[in-house]
Backbone bond lengths (Angstrom), bond angles and torsions (degrees), N, CA, C in turn:
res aa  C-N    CA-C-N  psi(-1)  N-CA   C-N-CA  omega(-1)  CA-C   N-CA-C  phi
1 X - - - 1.436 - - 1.521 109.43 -
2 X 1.377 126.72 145.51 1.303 148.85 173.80 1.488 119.63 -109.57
3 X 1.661 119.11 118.91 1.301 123.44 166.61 1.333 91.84 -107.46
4 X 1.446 101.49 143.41 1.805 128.04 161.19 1.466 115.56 -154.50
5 X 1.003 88.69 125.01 1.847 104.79 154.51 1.477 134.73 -151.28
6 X 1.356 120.24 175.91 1.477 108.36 -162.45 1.310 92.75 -145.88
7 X 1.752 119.99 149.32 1.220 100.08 175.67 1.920 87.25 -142.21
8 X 1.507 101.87 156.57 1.700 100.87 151.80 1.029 117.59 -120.53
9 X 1.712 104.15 149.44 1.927 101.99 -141.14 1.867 83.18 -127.62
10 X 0.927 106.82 136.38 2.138 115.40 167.94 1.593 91.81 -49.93
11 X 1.180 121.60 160.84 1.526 143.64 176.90 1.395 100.74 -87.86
12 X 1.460 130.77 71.77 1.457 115.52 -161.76 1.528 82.62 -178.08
13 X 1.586 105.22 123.04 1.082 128.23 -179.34 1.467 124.76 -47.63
14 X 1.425 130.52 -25.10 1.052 140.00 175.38 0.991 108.03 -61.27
15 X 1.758 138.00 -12.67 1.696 141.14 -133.41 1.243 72.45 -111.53
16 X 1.721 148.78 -46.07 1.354 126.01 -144.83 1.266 106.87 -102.60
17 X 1.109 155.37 60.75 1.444 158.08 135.29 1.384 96.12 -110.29
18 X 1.468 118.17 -38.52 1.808 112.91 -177.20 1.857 104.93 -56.10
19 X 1.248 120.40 -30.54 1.349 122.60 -151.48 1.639 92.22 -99.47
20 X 1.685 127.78 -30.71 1.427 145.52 -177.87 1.939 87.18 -60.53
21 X 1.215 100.41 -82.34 1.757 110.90 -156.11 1.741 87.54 -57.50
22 X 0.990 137.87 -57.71 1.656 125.51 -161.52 1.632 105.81 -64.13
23 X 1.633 120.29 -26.50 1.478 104.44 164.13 1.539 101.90 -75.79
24 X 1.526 132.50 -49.71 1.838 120.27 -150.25 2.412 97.63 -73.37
25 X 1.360 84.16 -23.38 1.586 76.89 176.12 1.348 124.71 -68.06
26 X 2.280 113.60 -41.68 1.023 98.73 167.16 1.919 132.78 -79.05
27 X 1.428 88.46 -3.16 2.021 102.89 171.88 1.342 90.44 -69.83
28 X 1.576 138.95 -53.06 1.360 100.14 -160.56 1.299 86.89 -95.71
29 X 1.152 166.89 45.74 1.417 138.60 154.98 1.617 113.58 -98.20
30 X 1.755 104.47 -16.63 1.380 127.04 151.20 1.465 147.25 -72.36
31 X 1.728 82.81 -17.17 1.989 93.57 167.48 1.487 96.41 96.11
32 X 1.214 137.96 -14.21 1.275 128.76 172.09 1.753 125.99 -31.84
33 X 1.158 121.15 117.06 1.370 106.50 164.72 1.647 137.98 -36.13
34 X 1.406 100.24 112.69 1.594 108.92 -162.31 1.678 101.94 -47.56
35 X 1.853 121.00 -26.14 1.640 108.00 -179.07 1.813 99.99 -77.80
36 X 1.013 125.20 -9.78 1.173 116.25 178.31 1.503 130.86 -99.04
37 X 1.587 82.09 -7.70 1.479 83.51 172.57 1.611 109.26 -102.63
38 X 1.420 109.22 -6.40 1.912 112.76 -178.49 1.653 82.20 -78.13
39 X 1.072 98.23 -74.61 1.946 72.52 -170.34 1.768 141.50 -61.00
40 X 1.315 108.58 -5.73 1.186 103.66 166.34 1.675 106.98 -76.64
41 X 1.080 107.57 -28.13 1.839 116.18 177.86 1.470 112.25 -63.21
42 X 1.164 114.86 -54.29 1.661 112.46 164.18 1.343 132.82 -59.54
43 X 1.512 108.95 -20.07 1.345 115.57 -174.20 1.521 106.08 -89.70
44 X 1.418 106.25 -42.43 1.721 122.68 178.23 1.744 96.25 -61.58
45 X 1.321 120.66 -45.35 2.001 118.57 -179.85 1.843 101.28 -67.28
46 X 0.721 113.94 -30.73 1.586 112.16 170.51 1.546 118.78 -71.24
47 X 1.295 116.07 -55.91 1.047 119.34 143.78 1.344 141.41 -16.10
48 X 1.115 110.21 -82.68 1.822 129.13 147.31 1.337 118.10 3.30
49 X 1.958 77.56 -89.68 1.992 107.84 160.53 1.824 135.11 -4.09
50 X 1.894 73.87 -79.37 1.763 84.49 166.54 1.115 117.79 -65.97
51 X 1.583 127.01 -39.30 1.270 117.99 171.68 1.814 140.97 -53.91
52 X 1.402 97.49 -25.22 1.589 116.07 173.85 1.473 96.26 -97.76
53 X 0.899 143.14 -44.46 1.527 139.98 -179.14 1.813 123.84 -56.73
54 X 1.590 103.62 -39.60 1.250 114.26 -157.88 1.903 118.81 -129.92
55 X 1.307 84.29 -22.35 1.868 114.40 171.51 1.402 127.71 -80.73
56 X 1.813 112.91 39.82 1.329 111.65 -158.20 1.443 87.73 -144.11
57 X 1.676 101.73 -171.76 1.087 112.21 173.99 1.685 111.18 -74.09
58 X 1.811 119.74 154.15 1.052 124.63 -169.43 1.330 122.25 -113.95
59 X 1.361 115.47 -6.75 1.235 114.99 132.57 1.974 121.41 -149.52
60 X 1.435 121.53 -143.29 1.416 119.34 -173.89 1.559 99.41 -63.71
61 X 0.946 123.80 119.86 1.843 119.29 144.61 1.860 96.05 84.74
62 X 1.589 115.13 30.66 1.231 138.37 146.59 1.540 99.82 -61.70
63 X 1.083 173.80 -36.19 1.412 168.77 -119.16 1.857 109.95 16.91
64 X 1.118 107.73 20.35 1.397 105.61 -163.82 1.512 105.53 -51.08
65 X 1.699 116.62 -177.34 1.491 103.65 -167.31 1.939 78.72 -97.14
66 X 1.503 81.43 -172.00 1.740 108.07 169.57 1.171 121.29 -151.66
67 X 1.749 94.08 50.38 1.333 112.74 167.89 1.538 117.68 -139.63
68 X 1.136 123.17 160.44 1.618 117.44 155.72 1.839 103.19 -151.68
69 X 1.219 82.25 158.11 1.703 105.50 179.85 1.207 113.25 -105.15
70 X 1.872 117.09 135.62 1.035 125.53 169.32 1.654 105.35 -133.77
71 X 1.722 97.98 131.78 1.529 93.61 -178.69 1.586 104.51 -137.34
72 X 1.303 118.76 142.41 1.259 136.49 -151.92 1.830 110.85 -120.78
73 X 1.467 105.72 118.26 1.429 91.10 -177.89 1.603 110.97 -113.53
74 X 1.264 146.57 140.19 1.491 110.70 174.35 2.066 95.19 -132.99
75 X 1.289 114.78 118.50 1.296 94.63 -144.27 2.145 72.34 -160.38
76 X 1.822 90.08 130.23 1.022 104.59 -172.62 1.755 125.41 42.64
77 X 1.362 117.52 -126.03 1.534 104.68 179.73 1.789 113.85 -90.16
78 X 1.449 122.73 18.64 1.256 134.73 -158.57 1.174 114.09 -127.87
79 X 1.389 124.05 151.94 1.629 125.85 167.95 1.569 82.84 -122.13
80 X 1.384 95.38 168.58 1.829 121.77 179.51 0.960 90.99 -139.42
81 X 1.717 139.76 133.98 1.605 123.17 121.32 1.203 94.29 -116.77
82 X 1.766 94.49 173.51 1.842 129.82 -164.74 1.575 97.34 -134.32
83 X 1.154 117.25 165.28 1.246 128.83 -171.36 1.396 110.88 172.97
84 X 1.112 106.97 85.89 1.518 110.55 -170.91 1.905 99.02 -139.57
85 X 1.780 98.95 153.68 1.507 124.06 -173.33 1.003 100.16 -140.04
86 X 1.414 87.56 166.36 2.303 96.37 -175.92 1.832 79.85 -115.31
87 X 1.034 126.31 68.58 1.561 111.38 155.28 1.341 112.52 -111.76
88 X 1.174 133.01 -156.82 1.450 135.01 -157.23 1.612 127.85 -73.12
89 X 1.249 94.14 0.22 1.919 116.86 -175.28 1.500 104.80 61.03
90 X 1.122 120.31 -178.13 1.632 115.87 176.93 1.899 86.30 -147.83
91 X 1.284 90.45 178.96 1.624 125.77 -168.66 1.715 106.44 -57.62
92 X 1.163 133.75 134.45 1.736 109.29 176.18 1.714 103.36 -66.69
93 X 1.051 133.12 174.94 1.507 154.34 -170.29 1.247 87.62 -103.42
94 X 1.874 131.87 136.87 1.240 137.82 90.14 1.221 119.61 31.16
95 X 1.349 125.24 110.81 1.637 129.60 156.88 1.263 108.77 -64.71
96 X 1.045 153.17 -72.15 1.355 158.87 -145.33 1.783 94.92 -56.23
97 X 1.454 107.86 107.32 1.995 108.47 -173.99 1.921 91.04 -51.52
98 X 1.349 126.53 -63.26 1.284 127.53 161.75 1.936 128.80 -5.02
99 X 1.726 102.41 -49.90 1.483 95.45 -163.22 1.721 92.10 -90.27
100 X 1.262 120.85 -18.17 1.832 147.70 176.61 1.638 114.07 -40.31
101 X 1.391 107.10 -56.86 1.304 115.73 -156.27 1.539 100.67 -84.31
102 X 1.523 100.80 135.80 1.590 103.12 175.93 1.357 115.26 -68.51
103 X 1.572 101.43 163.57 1.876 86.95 173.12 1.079 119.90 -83.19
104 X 1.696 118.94 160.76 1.505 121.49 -176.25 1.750 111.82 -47.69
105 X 1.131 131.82 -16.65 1.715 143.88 -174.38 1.389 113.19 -104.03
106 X 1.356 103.34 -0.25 2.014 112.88 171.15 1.234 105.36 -79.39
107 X 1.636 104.71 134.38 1.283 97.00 168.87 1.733 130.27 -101.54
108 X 1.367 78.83 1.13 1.874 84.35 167.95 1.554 98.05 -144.27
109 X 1.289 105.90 -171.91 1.886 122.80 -178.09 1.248 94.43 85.01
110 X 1.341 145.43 44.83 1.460 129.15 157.47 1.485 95.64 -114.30
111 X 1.790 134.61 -5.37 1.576 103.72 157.95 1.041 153.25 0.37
112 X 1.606 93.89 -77.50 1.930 120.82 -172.29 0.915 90.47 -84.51
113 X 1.449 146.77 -70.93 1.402 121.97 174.59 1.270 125.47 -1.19
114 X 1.580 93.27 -102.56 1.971 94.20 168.30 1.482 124.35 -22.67
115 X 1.410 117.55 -83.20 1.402 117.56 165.16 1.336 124.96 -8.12
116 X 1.045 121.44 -70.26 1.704 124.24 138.99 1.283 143.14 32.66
117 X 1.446 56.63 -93.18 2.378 93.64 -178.73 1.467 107.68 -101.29
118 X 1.567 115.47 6.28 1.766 97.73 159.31 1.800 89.35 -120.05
119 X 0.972 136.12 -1.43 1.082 119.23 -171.23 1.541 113.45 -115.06
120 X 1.196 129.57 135.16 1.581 136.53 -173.10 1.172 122.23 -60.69
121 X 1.734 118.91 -30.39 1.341 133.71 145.29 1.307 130.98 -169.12
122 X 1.191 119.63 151.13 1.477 138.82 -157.93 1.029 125.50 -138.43
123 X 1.365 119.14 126.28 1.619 126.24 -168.19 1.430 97.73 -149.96
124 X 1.609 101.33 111.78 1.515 125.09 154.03 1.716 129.32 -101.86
125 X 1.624 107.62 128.21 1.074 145.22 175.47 1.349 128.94 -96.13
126 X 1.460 107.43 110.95 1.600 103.68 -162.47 2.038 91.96 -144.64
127 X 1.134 98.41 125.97 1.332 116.14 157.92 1.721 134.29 -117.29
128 X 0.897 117.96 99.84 1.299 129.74 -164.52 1.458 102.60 -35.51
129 X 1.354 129.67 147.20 0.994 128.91 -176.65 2.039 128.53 67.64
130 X 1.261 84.07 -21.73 2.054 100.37 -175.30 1.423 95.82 -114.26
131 X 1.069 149.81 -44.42 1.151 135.56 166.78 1.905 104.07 140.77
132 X 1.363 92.41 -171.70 1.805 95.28 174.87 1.508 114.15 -130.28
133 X 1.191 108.06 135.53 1.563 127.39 150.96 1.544 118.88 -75.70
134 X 1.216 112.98 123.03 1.716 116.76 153.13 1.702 121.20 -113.39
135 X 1.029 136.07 108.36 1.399 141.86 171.88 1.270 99.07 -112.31
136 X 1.818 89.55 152.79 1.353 109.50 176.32 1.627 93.33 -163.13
137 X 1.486 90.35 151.87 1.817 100.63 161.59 1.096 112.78 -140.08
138 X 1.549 115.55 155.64 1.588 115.61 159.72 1.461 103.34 -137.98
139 X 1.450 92.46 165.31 2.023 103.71 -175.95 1.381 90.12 -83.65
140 X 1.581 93.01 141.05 1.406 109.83 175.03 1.918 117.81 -105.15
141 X 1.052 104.46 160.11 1.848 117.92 -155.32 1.493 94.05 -111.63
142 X 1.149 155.45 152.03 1.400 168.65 -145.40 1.331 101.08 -136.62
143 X 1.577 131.60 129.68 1.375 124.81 146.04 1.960 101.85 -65.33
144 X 1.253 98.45 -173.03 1.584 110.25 -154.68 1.579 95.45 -80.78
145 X 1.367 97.69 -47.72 1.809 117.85 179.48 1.453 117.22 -90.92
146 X 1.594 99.98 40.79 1.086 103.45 178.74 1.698 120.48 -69.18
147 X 1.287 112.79 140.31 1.654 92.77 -166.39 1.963 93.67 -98.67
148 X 1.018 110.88 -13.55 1.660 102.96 -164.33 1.986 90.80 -121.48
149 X 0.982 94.69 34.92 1.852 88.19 -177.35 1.435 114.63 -78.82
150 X 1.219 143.74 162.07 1.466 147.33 -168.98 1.658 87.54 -109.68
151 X 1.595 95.29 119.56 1.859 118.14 169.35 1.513 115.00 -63.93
């Protein structure tokens, strides 16, 4: 069995707990393991985050949008999410995990980080001017009574 949905959310902080509880409700209504579903939930609110924070217009009478999309797949032994905006894209990141990590006195850029390190893998897409994508998936774990679990 396959869950999917997609939503477009206003650029406004209130949008990301709506997008948190509609993924952990459909993880548990699927039997998903509750540790797998706390971290896909934190990783998807980070997600979000950057997206309402950084996915907009960049300055007055930029036309930027005031929207972003998040779409959710949970399908066989896998989850997918998407999280992508048409705002200004940013710079690609540094390979070196080393040159990556913010400093301990930053008060933001630990997102993708996180995302990261709860998620099995992650690939961000950013075009300057068109905006950015972040995806990630991880394999998902079954409670016992799982009602939608893969045999």
């Amino acid at each position: 069995m396959s869950i999917w949905w997609s939503l477009r959310l206003r650029r406004d902080a209130a949008s990301v707990p709506l997008a948190r509880r509609l993924l952990l409700g459909a993880m548990e209504t699927a039997g998903v393991d509750p540790d797998i579903s706390f971290d896909l939930s934190v990783a998807l609110t980070e997600a979000c985050a950057n997206a309402v924070e950084h996915g907009g217009p960049t300055g007055a009478g930029s036309g930027g949008a005031e929207e972003y999309r998040v779409t959710a797949y949970l399908d066989g032994e896998k989850c997918r999410i998407e999280v992508s905006d048409s705002g200004p894209g940013f710079s690609p990141r540094p390979e070196s995990p080393h040159e990556r990590r913010p400093s301990a006195s930053a008060e933001s850029g630990r997102g993708l980080c996180l995302i990261e390190q709860l998620a099995d893998h992650v690939h961000v897409r950013s075009r300057p001017g068109v905006g950015a994508v972040v995806s990630f998936d991880k394999m998902l774990k079954w409670r016992d009574d799982a009602p939608l679990a893969v045999v």
